[in-house]
N, C-alpha and C positions, 0 to 999 in steps of 0.2 A: 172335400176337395173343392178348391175356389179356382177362379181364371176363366178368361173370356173362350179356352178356348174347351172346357169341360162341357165332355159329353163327347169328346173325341177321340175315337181310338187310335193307335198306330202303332205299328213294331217297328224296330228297331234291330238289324241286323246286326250284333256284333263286331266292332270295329274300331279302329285308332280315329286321333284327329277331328275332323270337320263334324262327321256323320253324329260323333255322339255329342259334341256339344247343341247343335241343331236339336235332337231331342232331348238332351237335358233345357234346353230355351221352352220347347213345347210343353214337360214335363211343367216346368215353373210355371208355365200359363194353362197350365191346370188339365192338359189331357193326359187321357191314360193312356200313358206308354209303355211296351211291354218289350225287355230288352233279350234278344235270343240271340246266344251265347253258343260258340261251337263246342261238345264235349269235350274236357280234355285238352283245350287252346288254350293257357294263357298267355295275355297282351305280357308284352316288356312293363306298361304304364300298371298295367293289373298288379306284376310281379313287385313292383317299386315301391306303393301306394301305401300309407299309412292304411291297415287292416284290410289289405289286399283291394281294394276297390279306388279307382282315380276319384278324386273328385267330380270333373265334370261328368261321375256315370248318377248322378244325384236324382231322388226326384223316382227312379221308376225301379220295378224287379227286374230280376235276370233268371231266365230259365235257360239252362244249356239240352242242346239235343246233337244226337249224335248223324247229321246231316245224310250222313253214308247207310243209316239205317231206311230202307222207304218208307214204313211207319214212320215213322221222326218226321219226315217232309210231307208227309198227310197229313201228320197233325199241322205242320206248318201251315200249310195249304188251310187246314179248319179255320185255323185263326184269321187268315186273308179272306177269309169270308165273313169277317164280324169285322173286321178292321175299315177303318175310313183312308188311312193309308198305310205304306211301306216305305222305309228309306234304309236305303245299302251305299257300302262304302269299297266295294269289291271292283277289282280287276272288269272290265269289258268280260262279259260271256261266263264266268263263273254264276253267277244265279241262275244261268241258263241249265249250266251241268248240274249243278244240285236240284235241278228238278223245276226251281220255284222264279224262272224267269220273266219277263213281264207280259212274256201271250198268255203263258202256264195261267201265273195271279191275275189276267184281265179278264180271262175263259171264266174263273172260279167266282168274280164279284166283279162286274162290269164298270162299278164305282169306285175302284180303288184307283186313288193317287201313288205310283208308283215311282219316289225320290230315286235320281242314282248321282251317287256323290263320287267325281272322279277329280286325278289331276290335270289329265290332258282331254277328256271328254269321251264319249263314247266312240267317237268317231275320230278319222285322223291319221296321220301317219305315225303319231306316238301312242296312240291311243293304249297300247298293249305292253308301252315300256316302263319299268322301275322310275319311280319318282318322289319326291319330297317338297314340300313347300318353297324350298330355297331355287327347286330347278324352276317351279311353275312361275313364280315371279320373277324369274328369270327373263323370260320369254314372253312375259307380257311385256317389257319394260322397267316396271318399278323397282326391282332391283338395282338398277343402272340406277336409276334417279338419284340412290337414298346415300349418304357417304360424303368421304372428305374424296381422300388421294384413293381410295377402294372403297367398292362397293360395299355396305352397311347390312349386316344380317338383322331387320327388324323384328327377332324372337319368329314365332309362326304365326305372325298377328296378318299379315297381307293376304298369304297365299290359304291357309288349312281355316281360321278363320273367318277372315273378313271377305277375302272373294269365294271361303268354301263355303263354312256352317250358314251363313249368313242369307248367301245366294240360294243356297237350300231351303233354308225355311223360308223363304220369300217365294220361293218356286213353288212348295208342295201347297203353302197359304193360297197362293194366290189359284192353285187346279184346284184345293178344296171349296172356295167361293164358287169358280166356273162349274163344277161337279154339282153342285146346290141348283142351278136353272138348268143345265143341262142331261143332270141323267146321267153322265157318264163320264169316267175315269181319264186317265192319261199320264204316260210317261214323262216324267220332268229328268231331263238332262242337266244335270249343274257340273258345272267345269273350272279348276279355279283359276286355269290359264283364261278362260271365259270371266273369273267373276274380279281376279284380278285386275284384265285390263280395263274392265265397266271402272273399277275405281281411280283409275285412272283417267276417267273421259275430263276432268278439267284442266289438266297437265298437258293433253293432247292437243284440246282447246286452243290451250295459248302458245305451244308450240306452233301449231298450226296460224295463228295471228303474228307470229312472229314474236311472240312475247315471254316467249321460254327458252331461253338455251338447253340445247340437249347436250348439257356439262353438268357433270357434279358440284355444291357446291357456287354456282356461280347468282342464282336465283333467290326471290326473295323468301322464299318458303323450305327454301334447300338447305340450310343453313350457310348463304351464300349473304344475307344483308344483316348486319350489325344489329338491327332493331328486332330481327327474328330469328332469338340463339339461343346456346348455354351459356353459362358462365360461371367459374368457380369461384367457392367464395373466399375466404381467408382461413377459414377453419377445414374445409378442405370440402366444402358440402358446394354443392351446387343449385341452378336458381335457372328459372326459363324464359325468357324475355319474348313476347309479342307484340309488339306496339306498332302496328302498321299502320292505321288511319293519323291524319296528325293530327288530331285532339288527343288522344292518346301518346304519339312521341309526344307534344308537348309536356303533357304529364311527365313523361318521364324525364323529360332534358330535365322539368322542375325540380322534381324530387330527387335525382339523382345527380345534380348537380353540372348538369352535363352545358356548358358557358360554351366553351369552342364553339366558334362560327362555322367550322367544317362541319358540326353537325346540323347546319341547317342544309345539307345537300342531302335531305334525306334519299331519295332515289337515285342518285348519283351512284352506279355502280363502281366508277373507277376508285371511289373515294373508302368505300366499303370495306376492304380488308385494314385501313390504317382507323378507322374507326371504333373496329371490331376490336383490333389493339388495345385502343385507348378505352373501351370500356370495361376491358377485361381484367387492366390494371385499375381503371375503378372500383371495379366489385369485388377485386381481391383484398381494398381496406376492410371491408366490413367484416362480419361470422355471418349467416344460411340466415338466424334468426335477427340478425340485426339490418338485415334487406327486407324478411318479412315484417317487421314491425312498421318497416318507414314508406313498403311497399305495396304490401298486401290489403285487398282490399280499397286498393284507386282503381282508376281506369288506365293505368300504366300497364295495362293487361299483363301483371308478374302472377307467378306461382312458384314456390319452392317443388322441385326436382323431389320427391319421395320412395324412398323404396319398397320393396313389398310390406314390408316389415312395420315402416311407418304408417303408410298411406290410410290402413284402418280406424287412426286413431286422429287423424288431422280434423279440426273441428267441424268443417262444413260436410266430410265423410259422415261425420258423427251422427250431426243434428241429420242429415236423408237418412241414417240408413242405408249408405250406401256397402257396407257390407257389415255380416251379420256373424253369431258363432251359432253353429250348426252340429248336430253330432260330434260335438267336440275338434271342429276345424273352421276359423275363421275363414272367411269367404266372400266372394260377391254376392250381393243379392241382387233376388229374379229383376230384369228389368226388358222391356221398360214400366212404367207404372200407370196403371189404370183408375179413375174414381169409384166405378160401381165394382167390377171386379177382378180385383185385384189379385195375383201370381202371389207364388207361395212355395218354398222347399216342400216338396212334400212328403219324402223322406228321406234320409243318409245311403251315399251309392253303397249299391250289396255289390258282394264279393259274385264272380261269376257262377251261376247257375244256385246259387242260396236260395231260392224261388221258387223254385222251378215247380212243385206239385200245387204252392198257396196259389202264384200267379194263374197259373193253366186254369187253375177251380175259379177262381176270381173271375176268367174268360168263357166260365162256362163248361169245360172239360170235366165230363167224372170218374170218379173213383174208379170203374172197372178199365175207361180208355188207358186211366197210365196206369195201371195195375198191367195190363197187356204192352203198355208202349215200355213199361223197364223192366219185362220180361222177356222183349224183345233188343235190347238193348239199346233202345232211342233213347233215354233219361238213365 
């Protein structure tokens, strides 16, 4: 096992969304993560999975316990005593009922970083309501942002992601550093109505300057300015235009043949929609690859539009390594990327509770404790 962050341990409570990409990111940078599975639960993503297991559950085992047994949350409780940290993806106050809440796991190892990954926060007046990535970016804002004439569902890349897993493991990282001089543990709240609107702080910025309409659409980064869009090609593929500095439009007016004097009003918003026009019937002569050849690779900041399907095999993908085949499923690989020690799959996601006696032994657990815990029906 290689990663800057080996020699660390942490479970992983069983969970959708945020909570487990967070620990597959840890996993890939090399800590031991031990992923505990409710007996008897399977996730919708579990049931769907090529060989029952998501992708992103990569990287660690899965031991299931039967939560509702008290042995079963002893033994849990054993493991929060060797463990560096915890992260859960549960309702407010459930870890609390199942025994294994964060006075419970702070009483048992005074050092434990204790993750709780929600959508509205622990705290709150939604704190305890039904929710999905779509409502929490809702409510930060950036929902609104994203769109033409409606609001733009961008996959769960804002909300369960980017303001979840992300915020998470920046939270638990940064009480594991504090934990090292200090001696002692602490609850990290992460919220993605919380990590949402953090990624929103440069949109608020220029609202706040005056320099952002809070309109869909009408902005340079909204797909509101000519120079930073889509555009289809003639074969029916598409292509993504960035060229906001003007050394870059320049490039591009060059190479793209773009003569009109209108388009010297770069920033000119009124001018913008008739622009957007006229480039879209330009790009509609060419094919996807006949833009890349004449485009790719200047400073006209272009990249062809890629699908899942492509993106693998695009060359500059290629030459990083930016993604790899794994257990038989092509993928992203660990990032980000280290000189001395460097993150690493480190093995294919197991199906839930597949683990469950190797992991536990692995954590130190023996043979007579689960001999007695799946007599008693925890395992």
């Amino acid at each position: 096992m290689t990663g800057p962050l080996h020699g660390i341990r942490i479970i992983e409570m069983g969970g959708i969304g945020p909570a487990p990409l967070a620990a597959m990111i840890f996993a890939d940078l090399g800590a031991d993560v031990i992923r505990v599975d409710r007996k008897g639960v399977e996730s919708l993503a579990a049931a769907t999975a090529k060989g029952g297991a998501p992708l992103y559950h990569r990287g660690r085992p899965s031991i299931a316990l039967h939560l509702k047994v008290p042995a079963a949350v002893e033994m849990l409780l054993g493991l929060v005593e060797k463990a560096d940290a915890l992260i859960e993806g549960f309702r407010p106050g459930v870890m609390e009922r199942l025994g294994a809440g964060p006075d419970v796991a702070l009483a048992r190892n005074p050092r434990l970083v204790y993750g709780r990954m929600t959508g509205w926060g622990q705290t709150g007046p939604l704190a305890q309501v039904a929710g999905h990535d779509i409502n929490y970016i809702a409510l930060s804002g950036a929902l609104h942002a994203i769109g033409r004439e409606r609001p733009t569902i961008p996959l769960n890349l804002v909300g369960d992601f980017g303001g979840g897993s992300m915020f998470l493991a920046v939270g638990v990282l940064a009480a594991l550093l504090e934990a090292k001089s200090s001696g002692k543990g602490q609850v990290v709240d992460a919220a993605m109505t919380d990590g949402a609107a953090l990624l929103m702080t440069m949109f608020y910025g220029m609202h706040a300057d005056g320099t952002w309409r809070d309109q869909r659409a009408s902005n340079a980064l909204d797909g509101g300015a000519h120079f930073y869009n889509t555009y289809e090609t003639a074969d029916g593929g598409w292509i993504s235009i960035g060229s906001i500095e003007p050394a870059f439009y320049a490039q591009l007016r060059a190479k793209a043949g773009l003569a009109d004097k209108a388009f010297d009003a770069q920033w000119d918003p009124s001018v913008w929609p008739k622009l957007e026009r006229e480039l879209a019937a330009i790009f509609k002569t060419k094919t996807r690859d006949e833009w890349c050849a004449l485009l790719e690779g200047s400073d006209a900041c272009f990249a062809p539009i890629l699908s899942i399907a492509e993106a693998p095999n695009h060359p500059h993908n290629a030459a990083r390594g930016t993604f790899v085949e794994h257990g038989g499923r092509v993928q992203p690989a660990p990032a980000p990327r280290f000189s001395r020690t460097p993150g690493e799959i480190q093995r294919p996601p197991s199906r839930q509770g597949a683990d469950t006696k190797s992991a536990l032994r692995a954590w130190g657990v023996g043979d007579d404790e689960l001999a007695k815990l799946e007599e008693l029906g925890g395992i």
